[in-house]
N, C-alpha and C positions, 0 to 999 in steps of 0.2 A: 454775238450771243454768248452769254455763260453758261457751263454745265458745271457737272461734278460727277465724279464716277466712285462706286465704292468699292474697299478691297477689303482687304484683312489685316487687321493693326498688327502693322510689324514690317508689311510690305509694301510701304506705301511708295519706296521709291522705287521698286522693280514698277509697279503699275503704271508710275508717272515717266519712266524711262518710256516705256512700251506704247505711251500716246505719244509721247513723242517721236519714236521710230515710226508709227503707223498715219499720226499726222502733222508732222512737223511742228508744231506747236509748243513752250515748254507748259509743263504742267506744277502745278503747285501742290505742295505736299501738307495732307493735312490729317488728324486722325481717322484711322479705316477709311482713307479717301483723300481723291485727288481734284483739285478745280484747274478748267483751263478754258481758255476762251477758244471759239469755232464756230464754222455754218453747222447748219443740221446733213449738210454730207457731213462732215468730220464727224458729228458725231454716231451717220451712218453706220461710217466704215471702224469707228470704235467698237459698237456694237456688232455688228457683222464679225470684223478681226480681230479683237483684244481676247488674251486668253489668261492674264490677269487681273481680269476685271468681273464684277460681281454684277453692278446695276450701275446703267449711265441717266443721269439726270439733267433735265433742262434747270435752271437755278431760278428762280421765279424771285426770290429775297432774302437779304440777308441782312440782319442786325443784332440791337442791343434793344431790352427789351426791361421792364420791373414789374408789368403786372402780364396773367395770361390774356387782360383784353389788347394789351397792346399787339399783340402776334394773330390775335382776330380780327385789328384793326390794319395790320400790315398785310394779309391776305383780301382783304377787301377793296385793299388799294392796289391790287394786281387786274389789268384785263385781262380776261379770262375770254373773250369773245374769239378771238383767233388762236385759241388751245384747245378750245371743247367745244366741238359742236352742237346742237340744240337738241336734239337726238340722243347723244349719250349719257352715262350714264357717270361717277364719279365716287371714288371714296377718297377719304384719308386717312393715311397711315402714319402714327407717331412716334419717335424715339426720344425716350428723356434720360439727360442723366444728370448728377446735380442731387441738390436739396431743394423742395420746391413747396409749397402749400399746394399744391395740384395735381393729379395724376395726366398720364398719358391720353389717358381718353379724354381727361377735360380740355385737353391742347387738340385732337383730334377732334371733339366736338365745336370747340371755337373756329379752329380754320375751316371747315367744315361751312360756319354758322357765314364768315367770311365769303367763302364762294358762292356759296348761293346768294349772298347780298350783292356780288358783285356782281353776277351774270343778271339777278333781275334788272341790278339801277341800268343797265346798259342795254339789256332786248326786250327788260317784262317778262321775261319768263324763266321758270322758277327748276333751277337742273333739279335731274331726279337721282336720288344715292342708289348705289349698289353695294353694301358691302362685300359682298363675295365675288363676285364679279363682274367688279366696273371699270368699262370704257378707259376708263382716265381714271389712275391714280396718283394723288400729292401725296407728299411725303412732307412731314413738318420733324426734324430737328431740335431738340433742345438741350444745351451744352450749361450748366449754370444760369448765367444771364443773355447767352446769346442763342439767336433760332436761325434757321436755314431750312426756307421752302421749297420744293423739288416737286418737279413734274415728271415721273418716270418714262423714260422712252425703250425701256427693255425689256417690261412685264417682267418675266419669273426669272430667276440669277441666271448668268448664262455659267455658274459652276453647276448647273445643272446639263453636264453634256448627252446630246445626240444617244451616242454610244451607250450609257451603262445602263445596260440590262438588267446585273450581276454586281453585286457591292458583297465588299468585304465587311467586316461588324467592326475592323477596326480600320476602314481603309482610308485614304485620303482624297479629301477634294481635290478634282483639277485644277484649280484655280492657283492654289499651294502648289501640286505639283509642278504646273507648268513655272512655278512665279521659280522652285528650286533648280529646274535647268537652268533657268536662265542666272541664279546666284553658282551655280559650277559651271558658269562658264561653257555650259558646254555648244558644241557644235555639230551641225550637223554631218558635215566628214569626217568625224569622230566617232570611233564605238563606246555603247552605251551599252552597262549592267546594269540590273536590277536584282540582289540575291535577295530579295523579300518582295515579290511583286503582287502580293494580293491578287487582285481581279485586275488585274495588268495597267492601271490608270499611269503609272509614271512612263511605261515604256510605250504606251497608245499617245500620251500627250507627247510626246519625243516625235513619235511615227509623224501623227500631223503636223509639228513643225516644223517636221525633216521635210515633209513633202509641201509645206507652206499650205497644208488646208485649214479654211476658217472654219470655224465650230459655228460660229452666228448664223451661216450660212446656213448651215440644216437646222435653222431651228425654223417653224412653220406659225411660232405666236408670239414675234418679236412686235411688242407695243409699237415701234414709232411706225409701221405698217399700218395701224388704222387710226394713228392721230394728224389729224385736218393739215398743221402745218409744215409736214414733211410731205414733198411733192414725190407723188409716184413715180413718175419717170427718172427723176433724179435717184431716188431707190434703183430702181430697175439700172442704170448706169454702171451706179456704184457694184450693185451685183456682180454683172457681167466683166466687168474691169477685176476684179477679185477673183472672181472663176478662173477667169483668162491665166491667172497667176499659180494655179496649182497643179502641182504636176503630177504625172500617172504614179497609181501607185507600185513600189516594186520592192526588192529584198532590200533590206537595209542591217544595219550593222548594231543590232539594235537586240538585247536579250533578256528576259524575264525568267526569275529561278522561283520556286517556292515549293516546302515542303509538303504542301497539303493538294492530292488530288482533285478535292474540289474547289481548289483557288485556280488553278492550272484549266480547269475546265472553265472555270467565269471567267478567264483571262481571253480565252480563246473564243467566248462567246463574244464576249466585249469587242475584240481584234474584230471579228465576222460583220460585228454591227457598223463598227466601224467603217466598215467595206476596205480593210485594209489584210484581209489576209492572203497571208505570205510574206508578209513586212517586219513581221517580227518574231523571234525563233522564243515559245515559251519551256522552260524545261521543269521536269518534278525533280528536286536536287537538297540534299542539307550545305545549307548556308553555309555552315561550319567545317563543311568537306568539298571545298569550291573547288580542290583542284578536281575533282575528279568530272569535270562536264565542262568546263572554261578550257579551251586549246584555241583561242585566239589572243593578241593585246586588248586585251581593255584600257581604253582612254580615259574612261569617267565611269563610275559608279556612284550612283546616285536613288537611296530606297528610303523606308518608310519602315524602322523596325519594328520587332514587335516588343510589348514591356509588360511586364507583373506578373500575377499570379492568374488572374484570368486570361493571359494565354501561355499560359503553363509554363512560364520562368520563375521557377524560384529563386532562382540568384542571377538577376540577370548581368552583374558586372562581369561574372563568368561566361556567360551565353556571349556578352559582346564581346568580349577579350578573343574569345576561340572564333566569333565571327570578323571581327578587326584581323586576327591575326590571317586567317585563311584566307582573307580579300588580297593581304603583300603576300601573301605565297601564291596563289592561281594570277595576279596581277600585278607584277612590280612595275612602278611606274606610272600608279594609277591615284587619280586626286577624286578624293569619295565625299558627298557631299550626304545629309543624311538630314533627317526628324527625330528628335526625342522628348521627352514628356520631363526626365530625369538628366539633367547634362553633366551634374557632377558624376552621377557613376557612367555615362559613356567617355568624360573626360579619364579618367582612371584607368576604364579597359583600354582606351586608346592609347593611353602613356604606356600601359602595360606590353601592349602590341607593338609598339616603335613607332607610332601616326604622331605625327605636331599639327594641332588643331590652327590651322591659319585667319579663319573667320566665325564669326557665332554671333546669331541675331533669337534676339525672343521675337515670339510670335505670339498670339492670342487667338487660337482657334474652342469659337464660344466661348465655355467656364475655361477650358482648358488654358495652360500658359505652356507652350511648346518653345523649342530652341531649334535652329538650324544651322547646324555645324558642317565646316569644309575642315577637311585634312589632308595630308602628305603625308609621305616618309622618304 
């Protein structure tokens, strides 16, 4: 069977690294997402344990296409009888990008027009839509001239974690954060700062993969749970094998700083939801004055700064300089891996500070164009 899973353009080979550590398989790299071939355990245990990964797809077709009945007529030519029960219910969801004489919805209403051609010529009877909440949803692709059909096995993103209670207005997806530990390298016998930790998401996604717990697992409305051709038991299996694997929780080496009393208190909410506290030490602290709360080695640091005028940096090359510089005074010996919206002025505070920028990837978070830089000194 084929799937495909989505990320975030920019990360598509930490994603495709991580199906592979989780089901030995390689994965292929393609934009905001990865295709690899697997049973529907593999793509179980993706969903269940991938913690850079957005939505996993069964791949129903892929081609080359010149008009949009052609992609009506390639969904028509999909059985649909051992994916969707008679009982449920179905939509389709579109993404186009391109120059097209069509919009989204007229691609959404053709596969659409498809499925239902297909399920009647095959039982006579005629599936019923839900747009808001259906049973089974397709997902139809359009790149230029080429489409790519997907059957969703994840329902709603799993960067939507368990946990957050509490969100910062400028905070980051888990999905991101989990993908940036795993770009610093870091380890979990290793100590981990965070001197910008928002509602504590970077040092919470550290905590569960220091303790190898899977996020999928608490989630309670994972789609391939009520689609026909994933066998319960084989779920239930896979479960239990994953559980088996996670270990208690306990203190770990792990620390969160932020100026604002009320980031400090979501962080701590988060931590509780989590069911992991006492796992991770959060402190109220100026970034820019780290020595005075940092009295251990820090191994890795690893945050999410903050930028502009809307959160009150008027100049932020300075803000970063006096936070660059403070990280090698409270931490020598420390490789900081970090997010920025603006790279050329974190590149500047960093030259300024003594840091040599070793790696740097854009990223594409929604409108946004982000960069994720590792440094030394």
């Amino acid at each position: 069977m084929k799937f495909f899973a989505t990320t975030i353009h920019g990360l598509e080979d930490v994603a495709a690294a991580e199906v592979g550590q989780l089901i030995g398989v390689p994965a292929e790299v393609d934009v905001a997402k990865v295709f690899f071939d697997s049973s529907t355990e593999g793509c179980a245990v993706v969903n269940y344990a991938a913690r850079t990964i957005n939505k996993v797809y069964l791949m129903l077709d892929r081609g080359f296409f010149g008009r949009v009945e052609e992609i009506e007529r390639a969904a028509r030519n999909v059985d649909f009888t051992g994916l969707i029960e008679r009982g449920q219910s179905f939509a389709v969801r579109a993404k186009r990008s391109g120059v097209h004489d069509f919009t989204s919805i007229e691609v959404a209403a053709a596969v659409g027009r498809g499925v239902i051609e297909s399920y009647r010529l095959a039982t006579g009877f005629r599936l019923g839509v839900n747009l808001n909440e259906p049973d089974v949803e397709i997902l139809a692709v359009v790149r230029e001239n080429e489409y790519i059909l997907g059957l969703n096995t994840t329902g709603e993103s799993l960067h939507r974690r368990y946990y957050r209670a509490r969100y910062h207005r400028s905070g980051l997806s888990p999905t991101v954060a989990s993908a940036m530990l795993s770009i610093a390298e870091w380890r979990p016998d290793e100590s981990l700062l965070d001197p910008f930790c928002g509602s504590g998401t970077i040092p919470i996604e550290a905590a569960l993969k220091a303790l190898n717990i899977h996020v999928g697992l608490r989630r309670r409305d994972l789609a391939m749970e009520r689609l026909i051709f994933f066998d319960k038991e084989m779920l239930r299996r896979v479960r239990e094998r994953l559980a088996s694997g996670e270990k208690e929780p306990h203190r770990l080496e792990i620390a969160g700083l932020d100026a604002s009393p009320k980031s400090i208190e979501a962080s701590e909410e988060n931590l509780k939801r989590a069911g992991l506290e006492g796992c991770v030490r959060f402190m109220l602290g100026d970034a820019t004055r780290l020595e005075r709360y940092v009295d251990w080695h820090v191994d890795k640091a690893v945050f999410n700064p903050p930028f502009g005028v809307r959160m009150g940096l008027r100049n932020p090359e300075d803000f970063y300089y006096k936070s660059f510089e403070a990280i090698r005074r409270a931490a020598p010996g420390c490789r900081i891996t970090f997010i920025v919206s603006k790279p050329v002025v974190a590149q500047r505070a960093l030259e300024r500070a003594g840091w040599t920028a070793v790696s740097e990837r854009n990223v594409v978070l929604g409108s946004i164009s982000a960069h994720i830089i590792s440094a030394e000194h």
